[in-house]
N, C-alpha and C positions, 0 to 999 in steps of 0.2 A: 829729748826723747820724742819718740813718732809718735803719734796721734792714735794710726793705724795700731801700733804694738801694744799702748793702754787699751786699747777695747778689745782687742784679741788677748790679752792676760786675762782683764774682765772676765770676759765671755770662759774662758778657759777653766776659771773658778768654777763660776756660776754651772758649768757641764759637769764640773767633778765635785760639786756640794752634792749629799748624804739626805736628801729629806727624811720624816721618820716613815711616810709610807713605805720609800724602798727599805731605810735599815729594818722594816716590821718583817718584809716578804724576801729580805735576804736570811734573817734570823729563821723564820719561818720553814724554807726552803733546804736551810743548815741541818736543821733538827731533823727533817721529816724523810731526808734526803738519806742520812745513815741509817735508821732504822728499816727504812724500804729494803735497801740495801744489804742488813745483817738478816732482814729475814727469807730474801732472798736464798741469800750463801746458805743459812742453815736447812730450806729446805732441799737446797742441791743434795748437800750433805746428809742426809737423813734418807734421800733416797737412794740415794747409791749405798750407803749401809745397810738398810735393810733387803734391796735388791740381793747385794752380795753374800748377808748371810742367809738370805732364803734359798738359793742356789744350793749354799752350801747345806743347806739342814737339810732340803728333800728335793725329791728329784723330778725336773718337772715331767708333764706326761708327753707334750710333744716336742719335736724341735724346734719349732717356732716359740712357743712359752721360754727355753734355754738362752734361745738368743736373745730374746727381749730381757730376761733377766741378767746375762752376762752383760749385753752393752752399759755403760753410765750412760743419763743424762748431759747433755753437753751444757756449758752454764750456763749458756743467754737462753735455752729455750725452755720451755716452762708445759708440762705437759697437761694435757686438756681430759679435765676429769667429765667423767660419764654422768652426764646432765639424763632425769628422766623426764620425759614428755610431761606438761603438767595441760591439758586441756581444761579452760573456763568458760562455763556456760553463762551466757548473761539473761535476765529477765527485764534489760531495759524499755523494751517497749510496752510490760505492762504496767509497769510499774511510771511510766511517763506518762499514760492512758488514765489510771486511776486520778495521778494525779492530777491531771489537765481536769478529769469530774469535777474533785473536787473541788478544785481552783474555782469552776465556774458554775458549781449551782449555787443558788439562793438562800439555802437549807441546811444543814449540816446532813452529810451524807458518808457511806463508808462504802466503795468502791472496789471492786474486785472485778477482771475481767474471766470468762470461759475459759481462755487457755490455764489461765494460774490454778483455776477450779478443779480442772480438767488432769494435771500433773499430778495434785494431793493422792492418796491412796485411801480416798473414801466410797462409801457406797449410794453415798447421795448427797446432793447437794444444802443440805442442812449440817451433817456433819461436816462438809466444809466450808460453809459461811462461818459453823460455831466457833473455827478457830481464828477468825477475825477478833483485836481486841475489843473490850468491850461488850460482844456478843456470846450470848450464851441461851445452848438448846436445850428444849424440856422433852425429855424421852417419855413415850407412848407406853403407857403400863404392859400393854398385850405384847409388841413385840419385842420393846426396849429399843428400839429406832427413833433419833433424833426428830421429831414430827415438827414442834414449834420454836420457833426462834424469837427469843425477846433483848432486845437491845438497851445495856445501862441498865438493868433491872426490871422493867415496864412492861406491861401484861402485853405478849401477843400483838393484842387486838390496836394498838395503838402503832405496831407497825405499819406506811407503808410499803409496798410490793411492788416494784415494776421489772416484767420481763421482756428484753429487748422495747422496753417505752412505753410498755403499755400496763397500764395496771394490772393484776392476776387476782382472781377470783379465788375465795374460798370455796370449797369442796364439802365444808361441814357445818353446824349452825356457828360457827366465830367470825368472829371476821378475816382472821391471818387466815393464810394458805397454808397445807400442808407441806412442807418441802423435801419432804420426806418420798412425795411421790416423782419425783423429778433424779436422773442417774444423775452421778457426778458430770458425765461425759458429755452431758448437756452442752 
């Protein structure tokens, strides 16, 4: 026998051995292959049934609705349902902002930018820091308006304050600022 014809049998074999990867992705391929397929057919079928007896039960109002309803579906094509617009707003640049704060002060700090203050539907910017966790405002007996803000529990006065970097000044004998006097739209 040739030489040449043993290592071409070989080789012959070796092309037509079964590893288990392929017999996984043939099995695989088998299974997933007919059920695509019946569900396919049944929805061909399910439309043109109810097309056909919707025709038939009422009448449509224009010609253009008749025909669409008389024609079938052809099999291979598959019709394209009425997607509605979904628009997403993102707030990733403030929320990258706060973060980077934090990341880099010294201190333990709770970070909010103007624009995110600015969206809330408050009448000043105490009622919208107070909905920061953590934070919470002490409303003013006279008008009921959020005035002071204490963080984790702690009087006021143990707040610091900086606006745009610079510290802010009390307005009354405490130390904390009012924030009450400040719009949201700050």
């Amino acid at each position: 026998m040739n030489i040449f014809a043993t290592k071409r049998a070989d080789s012959a074999r070796i092309a037509f051995q079964l590893s288990p990867v392929a017999a996984g992705c043939a099995v695989f391929l088998s299974v997933f292959a007919g059920s695509a397929y019946a569900q396919a057919t049944t929805q061909d079928n399910t439309t043109t049934t109810t097309s056909a007896t919707s025709s038939v039960a009422t009448a449509p109002a224009s010609a253009e609705q008749a025909a669409a309803a008389a024609e079938p579906t052809p099999p291979g094509a598959t019709a394209q349902p009425n997607v509605a617009t979904v628009q997403v707003t993102g707030i990733r640049r403030g929320i990258e902002a706060a973060i980077s704060i934090k990341k880099n002060s010294s201190s333990i700090v709770e970070a909010i930018s103007a624009e995110d203050i600015g969206k809330l539907p408050d009448q000043s910017v105490a009622e919208s820091i107070s909905r920061l966790p953590g934070v919470s405002a002490q409303r003013s007996r006279g008008s009921g308006r959020a005035a002071d803000i204490s963080v984790r529990g702690l009087s006021p006065s143990f707040n610091g304050t900086l606006l745009n970097g610079r510290e802010m000044a009390s307005t009354g004998n405490a130390r904390s600022p009012e924030f009450d006097l400040f719009p949201a739209e700050l």
